[in-house]
ROZAVO-673236 format. One record per residue (C-alpha): residue in one letter; x, y, z. Coordinates in Angstrom, 1 decimal, always signed. Layout:
! ROZAVO-673236
<site 'A' <X Y Z>>,
...
***
This chain:
! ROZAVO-673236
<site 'X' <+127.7 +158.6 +94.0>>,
<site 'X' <+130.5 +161.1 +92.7>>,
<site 'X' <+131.8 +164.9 +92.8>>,
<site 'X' <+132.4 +165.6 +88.8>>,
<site 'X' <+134.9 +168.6 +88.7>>,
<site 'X' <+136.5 +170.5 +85.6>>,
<site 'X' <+140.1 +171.1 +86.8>>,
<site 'X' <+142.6 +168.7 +88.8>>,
<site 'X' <+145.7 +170.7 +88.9>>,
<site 'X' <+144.8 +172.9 +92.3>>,
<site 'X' <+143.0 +173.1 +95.4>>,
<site 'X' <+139.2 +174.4 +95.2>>,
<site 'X' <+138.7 +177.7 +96.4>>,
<site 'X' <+134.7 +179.0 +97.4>>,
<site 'X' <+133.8 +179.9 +93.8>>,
<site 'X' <+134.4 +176.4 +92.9>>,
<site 'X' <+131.5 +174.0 +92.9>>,
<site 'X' <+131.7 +170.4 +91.6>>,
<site 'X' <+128.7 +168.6 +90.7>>,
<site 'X' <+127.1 +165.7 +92.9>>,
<site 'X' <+126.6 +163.2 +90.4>>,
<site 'X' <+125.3 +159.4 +90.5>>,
<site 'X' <+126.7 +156.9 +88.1>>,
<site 'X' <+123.4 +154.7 +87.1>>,
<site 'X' <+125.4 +151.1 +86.9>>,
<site 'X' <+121.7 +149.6 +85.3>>,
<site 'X' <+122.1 +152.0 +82.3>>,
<site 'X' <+125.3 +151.8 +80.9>>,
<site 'X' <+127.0 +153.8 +83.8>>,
<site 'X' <+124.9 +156.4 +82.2>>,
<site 'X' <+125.9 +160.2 +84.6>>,
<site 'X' <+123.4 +161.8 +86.0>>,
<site 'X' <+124.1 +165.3 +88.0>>,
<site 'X' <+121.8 +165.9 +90.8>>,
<site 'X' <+123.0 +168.7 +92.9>>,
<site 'X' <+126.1 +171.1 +93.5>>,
<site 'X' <+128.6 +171.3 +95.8>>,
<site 'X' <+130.6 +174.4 +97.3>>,
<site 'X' <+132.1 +172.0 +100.1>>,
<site 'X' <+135.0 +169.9 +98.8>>,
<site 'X' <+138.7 +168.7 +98.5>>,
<site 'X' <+140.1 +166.5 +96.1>>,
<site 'X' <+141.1 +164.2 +99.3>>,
<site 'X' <+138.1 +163.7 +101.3>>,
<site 'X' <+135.6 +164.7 +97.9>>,
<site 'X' <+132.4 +166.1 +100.1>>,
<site 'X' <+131.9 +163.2 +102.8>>,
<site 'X' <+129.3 +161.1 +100.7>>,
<site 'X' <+127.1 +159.0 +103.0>>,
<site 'X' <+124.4 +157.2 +102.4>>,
<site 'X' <+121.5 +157.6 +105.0>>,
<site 'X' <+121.4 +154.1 +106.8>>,
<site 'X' <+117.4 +155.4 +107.6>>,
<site 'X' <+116.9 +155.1 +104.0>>,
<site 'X' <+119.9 +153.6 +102.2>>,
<site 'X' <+118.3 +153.3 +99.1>>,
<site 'X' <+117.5 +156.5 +98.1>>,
<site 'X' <+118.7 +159.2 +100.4>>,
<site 'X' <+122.3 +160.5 +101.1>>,
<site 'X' <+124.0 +162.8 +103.2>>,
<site 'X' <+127.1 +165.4 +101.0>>,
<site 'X' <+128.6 +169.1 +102.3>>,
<site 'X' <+128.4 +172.2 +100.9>>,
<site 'X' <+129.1 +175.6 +102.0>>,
<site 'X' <+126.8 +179.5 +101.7>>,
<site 'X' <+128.3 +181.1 +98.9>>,
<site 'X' <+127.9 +184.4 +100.5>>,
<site 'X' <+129.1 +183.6 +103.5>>,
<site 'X' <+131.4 +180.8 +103.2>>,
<site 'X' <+129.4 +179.1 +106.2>>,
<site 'X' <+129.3 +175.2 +105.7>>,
<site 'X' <+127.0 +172.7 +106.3>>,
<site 'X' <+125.4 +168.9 +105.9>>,
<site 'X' <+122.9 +168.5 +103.1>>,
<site 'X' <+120.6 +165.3 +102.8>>,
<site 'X' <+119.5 +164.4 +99.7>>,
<site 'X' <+116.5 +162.2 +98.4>>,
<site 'X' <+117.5 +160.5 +94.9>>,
<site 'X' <+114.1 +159.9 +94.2>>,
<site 'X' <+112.4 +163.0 +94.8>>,
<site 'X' <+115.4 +164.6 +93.1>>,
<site 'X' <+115.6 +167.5 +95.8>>,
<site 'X' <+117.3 +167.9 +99.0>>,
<site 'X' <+115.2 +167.3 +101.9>>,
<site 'X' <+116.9 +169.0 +105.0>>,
<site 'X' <+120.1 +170.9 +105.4>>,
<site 'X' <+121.9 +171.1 +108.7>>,
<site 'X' <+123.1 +175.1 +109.1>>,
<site 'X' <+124.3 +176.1 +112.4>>,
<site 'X' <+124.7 +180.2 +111.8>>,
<site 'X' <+126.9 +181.0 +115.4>>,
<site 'X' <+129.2 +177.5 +115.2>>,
<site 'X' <+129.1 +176.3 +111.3>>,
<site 'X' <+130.4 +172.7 +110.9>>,
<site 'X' <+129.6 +169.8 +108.8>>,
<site 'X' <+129.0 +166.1 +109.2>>,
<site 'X' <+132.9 +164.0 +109.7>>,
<site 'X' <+131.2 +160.7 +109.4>>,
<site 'X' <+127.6 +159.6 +109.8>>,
<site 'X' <+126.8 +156.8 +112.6>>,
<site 'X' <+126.7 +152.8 +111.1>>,
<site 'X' <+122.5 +152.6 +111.8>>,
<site 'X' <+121.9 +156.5 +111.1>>,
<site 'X' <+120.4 +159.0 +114.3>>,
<site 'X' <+123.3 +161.0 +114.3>>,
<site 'X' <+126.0 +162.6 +112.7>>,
<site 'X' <+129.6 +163.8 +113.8>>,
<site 'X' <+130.3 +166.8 +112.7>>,
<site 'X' <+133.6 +168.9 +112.1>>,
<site 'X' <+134.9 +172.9 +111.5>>,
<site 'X' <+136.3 +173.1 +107.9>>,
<site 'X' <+137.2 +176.4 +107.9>>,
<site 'X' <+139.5 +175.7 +110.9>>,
<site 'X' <+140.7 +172.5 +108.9>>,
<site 'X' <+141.6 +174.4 +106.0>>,
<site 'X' <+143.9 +176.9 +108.2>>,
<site 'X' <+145.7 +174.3 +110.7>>,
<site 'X' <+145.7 +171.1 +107.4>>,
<site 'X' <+144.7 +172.5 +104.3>>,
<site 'X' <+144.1 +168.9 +102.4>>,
<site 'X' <+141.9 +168.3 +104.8>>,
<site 'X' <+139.9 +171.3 +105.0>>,
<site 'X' <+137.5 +173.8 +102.3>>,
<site 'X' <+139.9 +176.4 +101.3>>,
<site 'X' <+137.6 +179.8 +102.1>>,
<site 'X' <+135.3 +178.5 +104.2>>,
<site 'X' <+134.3 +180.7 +107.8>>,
<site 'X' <+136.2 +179.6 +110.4>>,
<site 'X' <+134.3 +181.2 +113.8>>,
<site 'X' <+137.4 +179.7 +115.6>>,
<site 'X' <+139.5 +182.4 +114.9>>,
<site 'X' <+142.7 +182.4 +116.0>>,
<site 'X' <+142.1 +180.4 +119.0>>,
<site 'X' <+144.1 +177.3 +120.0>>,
<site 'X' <+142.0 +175.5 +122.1>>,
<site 'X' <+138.4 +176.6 +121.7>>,
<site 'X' <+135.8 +175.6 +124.5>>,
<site 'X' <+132.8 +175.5 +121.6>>,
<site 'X' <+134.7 +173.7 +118.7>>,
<site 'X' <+136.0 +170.1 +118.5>>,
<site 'X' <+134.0 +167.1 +117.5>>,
<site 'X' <+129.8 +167.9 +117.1>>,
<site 'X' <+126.9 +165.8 +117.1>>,
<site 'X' <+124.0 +166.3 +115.3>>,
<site 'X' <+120.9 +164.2 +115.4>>,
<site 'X' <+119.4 +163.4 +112.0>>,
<site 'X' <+115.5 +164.0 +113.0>>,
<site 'X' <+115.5 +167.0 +115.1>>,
<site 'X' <+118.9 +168.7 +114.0>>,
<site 'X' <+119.7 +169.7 +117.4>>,
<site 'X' <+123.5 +169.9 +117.4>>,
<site 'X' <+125.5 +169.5 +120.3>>,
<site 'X' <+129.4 +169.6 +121.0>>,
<site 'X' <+130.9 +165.9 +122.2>>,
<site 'X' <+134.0 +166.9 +122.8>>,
<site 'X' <+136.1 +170.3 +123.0>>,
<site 'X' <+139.3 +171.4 +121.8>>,
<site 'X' <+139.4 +173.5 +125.6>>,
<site 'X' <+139.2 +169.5 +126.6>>,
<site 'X' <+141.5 +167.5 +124.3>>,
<site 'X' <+143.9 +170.1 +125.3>>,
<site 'X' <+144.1 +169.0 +129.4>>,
<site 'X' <+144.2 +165.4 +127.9>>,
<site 'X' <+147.3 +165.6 +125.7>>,
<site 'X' <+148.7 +168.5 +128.1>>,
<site 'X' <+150.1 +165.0 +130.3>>,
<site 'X' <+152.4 +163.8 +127.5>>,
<site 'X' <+152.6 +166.9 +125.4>>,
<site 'X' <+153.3 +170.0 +127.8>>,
<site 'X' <+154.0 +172.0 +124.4>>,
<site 'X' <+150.4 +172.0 +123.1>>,
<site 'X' <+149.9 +175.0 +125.2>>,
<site 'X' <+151.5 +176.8 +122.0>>,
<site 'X' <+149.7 +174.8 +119.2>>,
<site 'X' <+146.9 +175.0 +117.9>>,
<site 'X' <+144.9 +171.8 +117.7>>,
<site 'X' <+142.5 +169.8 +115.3>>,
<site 'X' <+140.4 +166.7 +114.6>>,
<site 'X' <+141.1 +164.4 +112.1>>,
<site 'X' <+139.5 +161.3 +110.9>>,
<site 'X' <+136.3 +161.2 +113.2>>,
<site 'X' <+135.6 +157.3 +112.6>>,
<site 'X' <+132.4 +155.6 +114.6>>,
<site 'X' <+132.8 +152.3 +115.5>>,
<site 'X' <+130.6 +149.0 +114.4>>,
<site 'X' <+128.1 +148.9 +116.7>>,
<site 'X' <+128.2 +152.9 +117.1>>,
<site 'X' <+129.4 +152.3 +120.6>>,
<site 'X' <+132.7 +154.3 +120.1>>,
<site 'X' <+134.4 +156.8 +118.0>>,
<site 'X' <+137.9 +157.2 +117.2>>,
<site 'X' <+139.8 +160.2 +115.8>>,
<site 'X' <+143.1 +162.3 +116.5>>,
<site 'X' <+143.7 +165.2 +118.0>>,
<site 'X' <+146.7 +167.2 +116.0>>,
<site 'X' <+149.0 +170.4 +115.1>>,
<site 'X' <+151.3 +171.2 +113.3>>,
<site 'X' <+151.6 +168.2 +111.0>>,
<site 'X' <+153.4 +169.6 +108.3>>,
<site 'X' <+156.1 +169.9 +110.4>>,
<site 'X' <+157.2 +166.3 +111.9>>,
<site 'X' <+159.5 +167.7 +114.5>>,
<site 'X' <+156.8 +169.7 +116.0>>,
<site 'X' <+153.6 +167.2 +115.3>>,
<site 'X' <+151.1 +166.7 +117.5>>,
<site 'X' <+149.6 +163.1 +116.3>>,
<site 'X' <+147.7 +161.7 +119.1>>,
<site 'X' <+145.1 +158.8 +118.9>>,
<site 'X' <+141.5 +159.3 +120.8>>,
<site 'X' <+138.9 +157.2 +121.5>>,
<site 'X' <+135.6 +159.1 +123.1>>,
<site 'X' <+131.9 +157.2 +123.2>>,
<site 'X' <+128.7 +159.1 +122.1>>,
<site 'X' <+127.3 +160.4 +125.1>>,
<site 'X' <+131.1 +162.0 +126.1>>,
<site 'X' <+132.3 +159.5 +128.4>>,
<site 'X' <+135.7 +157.5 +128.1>>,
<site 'X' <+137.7 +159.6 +127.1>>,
<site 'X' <+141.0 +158.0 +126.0>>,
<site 'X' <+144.3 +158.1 +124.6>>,
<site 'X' <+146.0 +155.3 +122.9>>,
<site 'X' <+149.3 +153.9 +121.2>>,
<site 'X' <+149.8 +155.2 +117.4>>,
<site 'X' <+148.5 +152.2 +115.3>>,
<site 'X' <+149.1 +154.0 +111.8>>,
<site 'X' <+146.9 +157.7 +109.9>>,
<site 'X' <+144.0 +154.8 +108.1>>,
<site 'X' <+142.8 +152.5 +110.6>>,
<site 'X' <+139.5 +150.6 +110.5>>,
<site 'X' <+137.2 +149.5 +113.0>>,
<site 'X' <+137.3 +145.6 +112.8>>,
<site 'X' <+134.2 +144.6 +115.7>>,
<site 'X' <+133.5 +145.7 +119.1>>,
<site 'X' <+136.4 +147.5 +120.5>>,
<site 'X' <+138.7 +146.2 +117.8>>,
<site 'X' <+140.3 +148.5 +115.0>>,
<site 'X' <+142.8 +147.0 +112.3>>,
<site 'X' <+145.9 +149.6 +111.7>>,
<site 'X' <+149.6 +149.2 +111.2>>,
<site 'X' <+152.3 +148.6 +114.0>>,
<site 'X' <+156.1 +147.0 +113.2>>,
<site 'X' <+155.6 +147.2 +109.5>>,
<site 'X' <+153.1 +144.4 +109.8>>,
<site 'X' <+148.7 +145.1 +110.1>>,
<site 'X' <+147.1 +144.5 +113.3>>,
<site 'X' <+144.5 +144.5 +115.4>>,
<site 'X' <+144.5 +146.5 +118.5>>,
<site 'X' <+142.2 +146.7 +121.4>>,
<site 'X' <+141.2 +150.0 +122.6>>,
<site 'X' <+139.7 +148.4 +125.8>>,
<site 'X' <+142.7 +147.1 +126.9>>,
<site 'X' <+144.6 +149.3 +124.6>>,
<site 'X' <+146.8 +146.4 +123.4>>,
<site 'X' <+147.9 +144.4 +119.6>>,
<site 'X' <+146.2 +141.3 +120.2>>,
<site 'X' <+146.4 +139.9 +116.8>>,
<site 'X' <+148.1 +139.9 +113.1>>,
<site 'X' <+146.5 +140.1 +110.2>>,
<site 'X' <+148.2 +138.2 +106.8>>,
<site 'X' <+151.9 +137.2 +106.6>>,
<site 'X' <+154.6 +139.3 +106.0>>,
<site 'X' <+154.7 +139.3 +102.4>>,
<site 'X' <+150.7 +140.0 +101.8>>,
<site 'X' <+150.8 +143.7 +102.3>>,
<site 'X' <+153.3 +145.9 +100.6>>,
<site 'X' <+152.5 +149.1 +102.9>>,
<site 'X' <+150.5 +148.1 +105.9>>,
<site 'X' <+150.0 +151.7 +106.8>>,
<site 'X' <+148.3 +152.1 +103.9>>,
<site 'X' <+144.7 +153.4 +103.1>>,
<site 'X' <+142.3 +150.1 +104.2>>,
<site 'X' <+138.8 +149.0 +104.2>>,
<site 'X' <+137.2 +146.2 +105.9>>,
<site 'X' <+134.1 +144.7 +103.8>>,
<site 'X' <+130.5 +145.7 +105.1>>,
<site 'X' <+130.1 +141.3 +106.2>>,
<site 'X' <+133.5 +141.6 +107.6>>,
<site 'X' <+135.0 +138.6 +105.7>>,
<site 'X' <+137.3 +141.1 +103.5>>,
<site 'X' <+140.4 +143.4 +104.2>>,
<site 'X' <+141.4 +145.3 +101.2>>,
<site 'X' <+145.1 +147.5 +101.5>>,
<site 'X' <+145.8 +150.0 +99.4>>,
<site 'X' <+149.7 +150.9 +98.9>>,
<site 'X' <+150.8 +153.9 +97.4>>,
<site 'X' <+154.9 +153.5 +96.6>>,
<site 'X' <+157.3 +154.9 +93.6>>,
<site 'X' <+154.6 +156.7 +92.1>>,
<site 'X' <+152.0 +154.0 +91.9>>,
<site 'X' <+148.8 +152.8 +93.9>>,
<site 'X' <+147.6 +149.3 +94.3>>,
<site 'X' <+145.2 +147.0 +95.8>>,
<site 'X' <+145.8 +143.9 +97.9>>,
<site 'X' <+142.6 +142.2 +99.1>>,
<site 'X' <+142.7 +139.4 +102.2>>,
<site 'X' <+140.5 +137.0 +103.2>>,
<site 'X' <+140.2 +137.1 +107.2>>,
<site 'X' <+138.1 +133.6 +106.8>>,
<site 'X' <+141.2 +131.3 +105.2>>,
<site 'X' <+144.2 +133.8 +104.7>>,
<site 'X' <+143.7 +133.5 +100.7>>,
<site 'X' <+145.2 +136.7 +99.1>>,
<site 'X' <+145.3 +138.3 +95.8>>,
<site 'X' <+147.0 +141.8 +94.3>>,
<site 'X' <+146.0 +144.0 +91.6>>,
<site 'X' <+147.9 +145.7 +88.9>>,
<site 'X' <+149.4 +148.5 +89.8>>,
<site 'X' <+148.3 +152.0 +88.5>>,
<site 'X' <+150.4 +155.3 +88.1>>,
<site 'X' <+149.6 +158.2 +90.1>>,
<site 'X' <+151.0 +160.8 +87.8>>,
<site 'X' <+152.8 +163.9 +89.2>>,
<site 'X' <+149.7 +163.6 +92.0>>,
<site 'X' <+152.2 +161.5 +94.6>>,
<site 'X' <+152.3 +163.8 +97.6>>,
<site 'X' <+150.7 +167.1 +98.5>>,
<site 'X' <+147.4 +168.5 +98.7>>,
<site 'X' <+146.7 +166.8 +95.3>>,
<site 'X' <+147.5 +163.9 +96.0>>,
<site 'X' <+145.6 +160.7 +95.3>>,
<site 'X' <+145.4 +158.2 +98.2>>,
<site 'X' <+144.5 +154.8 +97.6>>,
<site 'X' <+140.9 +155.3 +99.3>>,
<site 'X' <+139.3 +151.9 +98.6>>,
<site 'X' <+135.3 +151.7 +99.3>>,
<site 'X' <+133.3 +148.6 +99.8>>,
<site 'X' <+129.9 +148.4 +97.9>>,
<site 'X' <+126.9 +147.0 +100.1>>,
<site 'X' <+127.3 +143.0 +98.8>>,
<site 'X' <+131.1 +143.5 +99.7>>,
<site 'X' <+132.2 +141.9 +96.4>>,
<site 'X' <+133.9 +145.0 +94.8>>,
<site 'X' <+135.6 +148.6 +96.0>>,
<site 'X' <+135.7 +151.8 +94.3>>,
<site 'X' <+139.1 +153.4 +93.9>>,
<site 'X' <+139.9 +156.9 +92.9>>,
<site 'X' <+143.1 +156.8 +89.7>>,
<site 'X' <+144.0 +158.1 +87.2>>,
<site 'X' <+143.1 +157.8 +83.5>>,
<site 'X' <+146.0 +156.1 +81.3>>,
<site 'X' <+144.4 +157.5 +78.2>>,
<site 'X' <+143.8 +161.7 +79.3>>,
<site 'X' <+145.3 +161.8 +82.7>>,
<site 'X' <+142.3 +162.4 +84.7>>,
<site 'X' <+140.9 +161.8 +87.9>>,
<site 'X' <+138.3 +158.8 +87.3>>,
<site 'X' <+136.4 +156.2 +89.6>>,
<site 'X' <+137.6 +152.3 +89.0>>,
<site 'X' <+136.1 +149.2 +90.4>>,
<site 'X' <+138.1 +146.1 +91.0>>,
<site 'X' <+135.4 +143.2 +91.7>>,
<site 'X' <+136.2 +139.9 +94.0>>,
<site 'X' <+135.8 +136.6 +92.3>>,
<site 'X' <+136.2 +133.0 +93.9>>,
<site 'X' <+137.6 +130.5 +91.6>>,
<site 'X' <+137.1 +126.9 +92.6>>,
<site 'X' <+138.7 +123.7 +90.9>>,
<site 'X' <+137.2 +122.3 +88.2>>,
<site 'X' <+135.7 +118.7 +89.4>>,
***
């Protein structure tokens, strides 16, 4: 799956729409566009997820009214070539921030209020119901359950507010929103943070949450780095010291290192952990270049890929993170870079291969 767009140079405003396209690897990475998409940044592309229900044909994108800038979740069947539900929520419109590992339900976030408070992060445009409100009682992180669509709000702003209110008295004046809504393995627990004002580091508001589904636990925890990754159970992998980690948020502790020092170039980089487990890829984004160092959590093996230019697209809303995806056989990642021959934005696959000694 891709978003296929006609300009790179700017942010998308609500006349924009990209095109949902799938690349069809069995025919010569032949393109095929399926749908449209008002419901999009060149950061977070339109939250592609493929429906663990039906993996193999149906996925989950966002897109937004054009009339009234209202967003919300679209699934999509590949084979019937249509879409087959659309979550719209007229009074509170969000859209889905991460679908659950084995499907049911999906998180679901306020882009319009993300486009105000973090702009990258958000759909320029989009209704924002919020208003001007810092700490909403009926916005924060949603739920919505795949088969009925019945939505329901996990966890308020109105709520995040008392919790970070004990170590940050100051968010009484801030305005706060979600970021990075990430479930866990076994769908048991979902982290996120709560933030303001993060364009302006002496006045950021950069706290680390951990909530489960049905709205119990919620918790605060030490800053372990902006791209974590849930390892297993209560583990997530992130950065602490300059070295990656893995930090327990049951007994909200590093209990272990990943690699040695000299494996990962930027540990608080953008990372993925294979679907099997047995794979940590670490993206590193430094002097105008991204690349790709892969571990193996088995043995310790490592190996690093060429490095790519970024371009002029090295900080900003533009920018392009290193953003590695597994596929399902967790033997390549996708990566977003740019093309050394036109300058555009393109997809590239780097693929794992084993090399054994000749007998």
């Amino acid at each position: 799956l891709a978003l296929r767009t006609f300009f790179q140079e700017r942010m998308p405003g609500p006349g924009d729409a990209a095109d949902v396209v799938i690349v069809d690897t069995a025919n010569g990475d032949a393109v095929r566009r399926l749908d449209r998409s008002r419901g999009w940044n060149p950061q977070q592309g339109t939250m592609f997820y493929w429906n663990p229900a039906a993996s193999r044909s149906q996925f989950f994108f966002n897109d937004r009214d054009e009339a009234t800038g209202k967003v919300f979740t679209v699934l999509y069947d590949v084979v019937a070539r249509r879409r087959v539900r659309e979550y719209r929520f007229d009074d509170t419109p969000v859209a889905t921030g991460g679908v659950a590992q084995r499907g049911v339900r999906f998180l679901a976030l306020n882009y319009g209020r993300l486009a105000r408070l973090r702009r990258v992060t958000g759909y320029p445009g989009a209704h924002d119901y919020t208003g001007d409100a810092l700490h909403p009682a009926d916005d924060g992180i949603h739920m919505v359950d795949v088969a009925s669509g019945a939505r329901q709000l996990l966890v308020s702003y109105r709520r995040l507010a008392d919790l970070v209110r004990t170590v940050r008295p100051d968010v009484d004046r801030k305005a706060l929103f979600i970021n990075h809504t990430l479930w866990s393995r076994d769908d048991s627990h979902i982290y996120f943070y709560v933030r303001a004002e993060f364009d302006t580091p002496a006045e950021r508001i950069d706290i680390p949450c951990t909530i489960r589904p049905d709205g119990t636990g919620l918790t605060m925890h030490e800053h372990i780095g902006g791209h974590p990754e849930w390892r297993d159970g209560t583990h997530l992998i992130g950065v602490k010291d300059n070295r990656q980690v893995v930090y327990d948020i049951a007994s909200r502790r590093v209990v272990d290192t990943l690699g040695a020092p000299e494996v990962f170039p930027q540990p608080g980089g953008d990372i993925a952990l294979s679907p099997d487990g047995g794979w940590l890829v670490n993206g590193h984004s430094l002097r105008g270049i991204n690349g790709y160092t892969v571990l193996s959590l088995a043995d310790g093996t490592w190996a690093r890929t060429p490095d790519m230019s970024r371009g002029a697209y090295t900080s900003g809303e533009l920018r392009i993170d290193g953003a590695p995806a597994w596929n399902r056989s967790g033997d390549a990642f996708l990566f977003p870079g740019l093309d050394p021959k036109d300058g555009t934005r393109q997809m590239f696959m780097t693929r794992i291969v084993s090399q054994r000694p000749a007998p």
